[in-house]
C-alpha positions as CSV (number, residue, x, y, z in Angstrom):
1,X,80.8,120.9,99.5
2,X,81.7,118.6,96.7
3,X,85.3,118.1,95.4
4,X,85.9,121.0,92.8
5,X,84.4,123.4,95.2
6,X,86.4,122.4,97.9
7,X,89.4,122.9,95.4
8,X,88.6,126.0,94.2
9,X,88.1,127.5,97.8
10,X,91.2,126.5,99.0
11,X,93.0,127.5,95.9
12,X,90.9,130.9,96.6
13,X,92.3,131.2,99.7
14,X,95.6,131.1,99.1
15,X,96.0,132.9,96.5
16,X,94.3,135.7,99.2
17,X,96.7,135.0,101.5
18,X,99.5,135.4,99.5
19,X,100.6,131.9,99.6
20,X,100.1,131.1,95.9
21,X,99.5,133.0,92.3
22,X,96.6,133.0,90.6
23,X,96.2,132.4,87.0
24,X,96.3,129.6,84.2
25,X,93.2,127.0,83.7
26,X,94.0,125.2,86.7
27,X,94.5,128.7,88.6
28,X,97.5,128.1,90.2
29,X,100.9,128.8,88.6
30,X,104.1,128.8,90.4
31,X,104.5,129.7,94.3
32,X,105.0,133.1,95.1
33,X,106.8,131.4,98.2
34,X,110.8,131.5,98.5
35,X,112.4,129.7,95.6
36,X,113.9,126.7,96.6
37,X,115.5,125.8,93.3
38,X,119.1,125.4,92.8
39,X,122.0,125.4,90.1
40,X,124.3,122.8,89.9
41,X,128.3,124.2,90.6
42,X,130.5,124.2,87.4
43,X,127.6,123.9,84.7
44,X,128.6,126.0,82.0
45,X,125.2,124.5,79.9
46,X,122.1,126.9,80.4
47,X,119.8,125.2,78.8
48,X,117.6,128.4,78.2
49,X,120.0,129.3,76.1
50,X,119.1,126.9,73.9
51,X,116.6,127.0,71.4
52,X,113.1,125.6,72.5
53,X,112.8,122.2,72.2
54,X,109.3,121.8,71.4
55,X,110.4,123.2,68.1
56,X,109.6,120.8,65.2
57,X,113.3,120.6,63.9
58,X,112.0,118.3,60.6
59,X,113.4,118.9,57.5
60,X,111.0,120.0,54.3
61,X,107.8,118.3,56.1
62,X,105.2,117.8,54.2
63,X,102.7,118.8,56.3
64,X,104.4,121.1,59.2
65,X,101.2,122.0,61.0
66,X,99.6,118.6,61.5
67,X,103.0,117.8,62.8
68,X,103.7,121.3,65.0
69,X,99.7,119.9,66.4
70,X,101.4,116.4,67.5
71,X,104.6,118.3,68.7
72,X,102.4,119.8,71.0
73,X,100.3,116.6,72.8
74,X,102.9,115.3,74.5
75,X,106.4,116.2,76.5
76,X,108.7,113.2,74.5
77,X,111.3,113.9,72.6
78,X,109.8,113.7,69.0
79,X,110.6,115.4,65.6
80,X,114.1,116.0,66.7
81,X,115.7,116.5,63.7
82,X,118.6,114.6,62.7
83,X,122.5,115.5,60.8
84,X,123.1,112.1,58.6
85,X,122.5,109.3,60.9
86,X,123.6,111.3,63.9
87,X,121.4,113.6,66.7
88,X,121.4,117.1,65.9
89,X,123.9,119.5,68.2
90,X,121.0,120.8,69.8
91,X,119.1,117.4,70.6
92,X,122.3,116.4,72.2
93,X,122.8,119.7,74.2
94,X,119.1,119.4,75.5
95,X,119.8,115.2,76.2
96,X,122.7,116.4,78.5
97,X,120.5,119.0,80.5
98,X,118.3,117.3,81.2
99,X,120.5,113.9,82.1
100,X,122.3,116.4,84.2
101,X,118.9,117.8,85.8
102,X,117.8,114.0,86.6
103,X,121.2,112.9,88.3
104,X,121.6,116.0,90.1
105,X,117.7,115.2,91.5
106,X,119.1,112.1,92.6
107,X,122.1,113.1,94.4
108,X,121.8,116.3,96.0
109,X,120.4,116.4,99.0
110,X,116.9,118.9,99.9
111,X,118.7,121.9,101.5
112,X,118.3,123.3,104.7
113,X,117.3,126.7,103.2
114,X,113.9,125.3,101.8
115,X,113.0,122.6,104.4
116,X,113.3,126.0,107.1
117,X,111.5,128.3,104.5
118,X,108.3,125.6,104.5
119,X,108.7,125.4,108.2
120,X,109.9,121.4,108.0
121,X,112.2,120.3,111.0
122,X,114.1,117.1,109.7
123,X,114.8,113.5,111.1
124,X,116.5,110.6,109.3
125,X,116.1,106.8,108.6
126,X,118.8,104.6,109.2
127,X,120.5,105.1,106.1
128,X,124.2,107.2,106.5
129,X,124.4,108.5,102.8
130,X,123.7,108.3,99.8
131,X,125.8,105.6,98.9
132,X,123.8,103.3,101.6
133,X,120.6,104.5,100.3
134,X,120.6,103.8,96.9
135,X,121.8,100.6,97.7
136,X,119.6,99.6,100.3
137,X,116.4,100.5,99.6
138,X,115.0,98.6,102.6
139,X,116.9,100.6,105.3
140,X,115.0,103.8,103.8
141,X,112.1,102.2,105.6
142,X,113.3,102.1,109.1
143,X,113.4,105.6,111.1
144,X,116.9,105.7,113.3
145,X,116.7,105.7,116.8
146,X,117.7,109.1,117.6
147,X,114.9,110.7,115.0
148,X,112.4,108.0,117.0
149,X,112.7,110.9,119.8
150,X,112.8,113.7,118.3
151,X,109.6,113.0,117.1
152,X,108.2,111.7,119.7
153,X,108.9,114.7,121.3
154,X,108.3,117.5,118.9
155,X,104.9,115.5,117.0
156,X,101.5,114.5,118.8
157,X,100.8,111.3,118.6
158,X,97.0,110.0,118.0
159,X,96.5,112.8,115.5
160,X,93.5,112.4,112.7
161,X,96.4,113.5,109.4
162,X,100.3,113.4,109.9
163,X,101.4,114.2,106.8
164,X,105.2,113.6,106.2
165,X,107.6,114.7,103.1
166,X,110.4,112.6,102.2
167,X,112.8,113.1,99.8
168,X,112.9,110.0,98.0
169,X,114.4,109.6,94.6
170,X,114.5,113.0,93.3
171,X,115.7,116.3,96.1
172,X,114.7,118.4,92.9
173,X,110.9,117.2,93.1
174,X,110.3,117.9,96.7
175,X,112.1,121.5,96.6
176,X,109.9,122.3,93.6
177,X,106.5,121.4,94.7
178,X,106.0,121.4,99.0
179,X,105.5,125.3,99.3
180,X,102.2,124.8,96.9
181,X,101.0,121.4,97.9
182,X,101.4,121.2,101.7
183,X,99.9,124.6,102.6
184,X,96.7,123.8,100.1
185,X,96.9,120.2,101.9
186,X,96.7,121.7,105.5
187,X,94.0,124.1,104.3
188,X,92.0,121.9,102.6
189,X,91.6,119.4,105.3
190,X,90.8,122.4,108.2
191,X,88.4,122.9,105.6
192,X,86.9,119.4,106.1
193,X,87.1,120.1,109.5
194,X,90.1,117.5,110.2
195,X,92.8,117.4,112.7
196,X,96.8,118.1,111.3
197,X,99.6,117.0,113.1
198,X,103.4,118.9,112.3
199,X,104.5,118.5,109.3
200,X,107.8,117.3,108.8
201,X,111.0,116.1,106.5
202,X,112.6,112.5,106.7
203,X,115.8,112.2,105.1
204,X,117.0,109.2,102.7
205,X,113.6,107.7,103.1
206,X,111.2,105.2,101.1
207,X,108.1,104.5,100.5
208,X,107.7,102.4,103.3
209,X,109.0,104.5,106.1
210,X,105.3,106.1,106.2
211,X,105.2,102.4,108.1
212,X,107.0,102.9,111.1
213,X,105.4,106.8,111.1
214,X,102.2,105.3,111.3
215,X,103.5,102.5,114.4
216,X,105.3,105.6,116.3
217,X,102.8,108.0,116.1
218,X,99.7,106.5,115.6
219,X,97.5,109.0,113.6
220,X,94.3,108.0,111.4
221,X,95.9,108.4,108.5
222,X,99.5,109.3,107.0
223,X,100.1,111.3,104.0
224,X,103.4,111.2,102.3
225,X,105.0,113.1,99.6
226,X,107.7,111.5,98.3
227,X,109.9,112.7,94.7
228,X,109.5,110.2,92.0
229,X,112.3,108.9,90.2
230,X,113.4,111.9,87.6
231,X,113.5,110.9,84.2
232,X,114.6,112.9,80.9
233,X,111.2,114.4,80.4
234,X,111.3,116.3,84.2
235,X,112.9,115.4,87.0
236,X,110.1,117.6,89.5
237,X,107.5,115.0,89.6
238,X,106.4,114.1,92.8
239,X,103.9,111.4,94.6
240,X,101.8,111.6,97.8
241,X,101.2,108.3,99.2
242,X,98.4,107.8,101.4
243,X,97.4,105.2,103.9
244,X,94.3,104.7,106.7
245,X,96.1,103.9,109.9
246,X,99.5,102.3,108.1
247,X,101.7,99.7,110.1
248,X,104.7,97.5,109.6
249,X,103.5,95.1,107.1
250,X,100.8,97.3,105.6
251,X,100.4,95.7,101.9
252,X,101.1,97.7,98.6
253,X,97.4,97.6,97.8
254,X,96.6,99.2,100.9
255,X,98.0,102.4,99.2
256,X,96.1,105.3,97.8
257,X,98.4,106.9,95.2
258,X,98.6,110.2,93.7
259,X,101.7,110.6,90.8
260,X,102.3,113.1,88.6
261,X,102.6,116.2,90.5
262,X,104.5,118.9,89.2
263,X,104.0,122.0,87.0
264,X,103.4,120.0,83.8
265,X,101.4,117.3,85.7
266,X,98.8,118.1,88.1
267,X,99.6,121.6,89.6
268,X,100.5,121.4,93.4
269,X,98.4,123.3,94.5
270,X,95.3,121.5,93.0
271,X,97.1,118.4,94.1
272,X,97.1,119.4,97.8
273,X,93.4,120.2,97.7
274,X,92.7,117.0,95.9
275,X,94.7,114.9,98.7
276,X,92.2,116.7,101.4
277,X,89.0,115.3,99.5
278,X,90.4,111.7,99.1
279,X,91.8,111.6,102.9
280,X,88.2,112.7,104.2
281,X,86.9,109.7,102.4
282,X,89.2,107.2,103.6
283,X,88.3,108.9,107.5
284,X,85.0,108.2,106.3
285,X,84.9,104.7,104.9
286,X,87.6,103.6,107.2
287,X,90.1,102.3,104.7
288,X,92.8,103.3,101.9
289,X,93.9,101.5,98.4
290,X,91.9,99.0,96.8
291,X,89.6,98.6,100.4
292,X,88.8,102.1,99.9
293,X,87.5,102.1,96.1
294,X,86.1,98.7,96.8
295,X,83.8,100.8,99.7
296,X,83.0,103.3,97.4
297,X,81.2,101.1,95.0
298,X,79.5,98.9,97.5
């Protein structure tokens, strides 16, 4: 089957099984899985209490409805509204909720409670906190010795897929998006009749550790799905990184890259199905990155 049917039967199927909703264009909308999502302690500013802000908040426009249309192609902060030379109270309210929201993505730490509801056991890099792992960026690369065992015990080396979730630069991404986009992952590759190793979480990770996952365990290919860096517009997005048989020293162009998902990207959901299509390819050509779309036109 080609790529949109192979997305639209695994979106099928889980919407059958109860694992997603349907609905929408893309139709997927949120999980119908455990909510993951948390509050931050102390915040006294809801933001939904707040008017929308996707309101047009101009003045005595001249032409409200051409600029209601541009208010509506794109997520940045325009037509605002201003009070003298100042940001309007409710500009500044939003500024702070969502600062909040991308700090908080940053900082906290992918609970327990979610990695368990998505059936995730957990290892670690090297890293000790936060602290270390903001600063370091290169010890988020290197799996600790203890996690080395565990998952040499609990994973199967030689697999075809091992995909990996790692929390990255934003908790709030990964806790938003795995319970759509691994399960239509896993699906959608059974459905291309390849081989899935466990699943599993690595904490304060990079990039990079997918590396050393690929050295330990050897599989075909590793997956990763990794939170982007939150910004002001949402701090949710996350990336899936993937890479045929990745080593220490693997190159940056050897990456294939998917960004954007999240609900006001590409759905998860669609995302995870997507991922399934482009690892087949790279099992069939042999190669990832710029190797891999360089095979594809030759």
């Amino acid at each position: 089957m080609n790529e949109q049917e192979l997305i639209q039967s695994v979106i099928g199927k889980l919407v059958a099984q109860g694992v997603i909703k349907g609905g929408g264009n893309t139709g997927v909308v949120a999980s119908s899985a455990p909510a993951c999502s948390r509050v931050a302690e102390g915040c006294d500013l809801d933001p939904v209490t707040l008017s929308p802000i996707d309101e047009v908040k101009v003045d005595n426009p001249k032409n409200m409805a051409a600029l209601e249309a541009m208010r509506k192609s794109t997520p940045a902060r325009i037509f605002m509204g201003r009070c003298g030379a100042r940001q309007r109270t409710h500009s500044f309210l939003h500024f702070q909720a969502d600062h909040a929201a991308a700090v908080d993505a940053v900082f906290l730490d992918v609970s327990g409670k979610c990695l368990e509801e998505n059936g995730l056991f957990d290892v670690q890099t090297v890293v000790r906190d936060k602290d270390e792992y903001l600063m370091n960026p290169e010890r988020g690369k290197q799996i600790s010795d203890e996690s080395q065992k565990t998952l040499l015990e609990k994973c199967t080396r030689g697999v075809q897929v091992q995909i990996i979730v790692v929390d990255g630069l934003s908790s709030t991404a990964i806790e938003a998006n795995i319970a759509d986009t691994v399960p239509a992952l896993v699906q959608g590759l059974k459905a291309e009749g390849i081989g899935v190793g466990a699943p599993f979480f690595i904490r304060y990770g990079r990039v990079g550790v997918m590396d050393e996952v690929g050295e330990l365990l050897n599989p075909d290919v590793v997956v990763e799905l990794i939170g982007e860096r939150p910004g002001l517009i949402t701090a949710e997005s996350m990336s899936a990184y993937m890479v045929y048989k990745p080593h220490r020293g693997t190159m940056e162009a050897d990456r294939t890259i998917i960004s954007n998902i999240h609900k006001g990207g590409t759905p998860p959901a669609e995302a995870g199905a997507h991922m399934a299509t482009v690892v087949k390819q790279m099992m069939d050509f042999k190669a990832s990155g710029v190797a891999l779309s360089k095979a594809m036109k030759g």
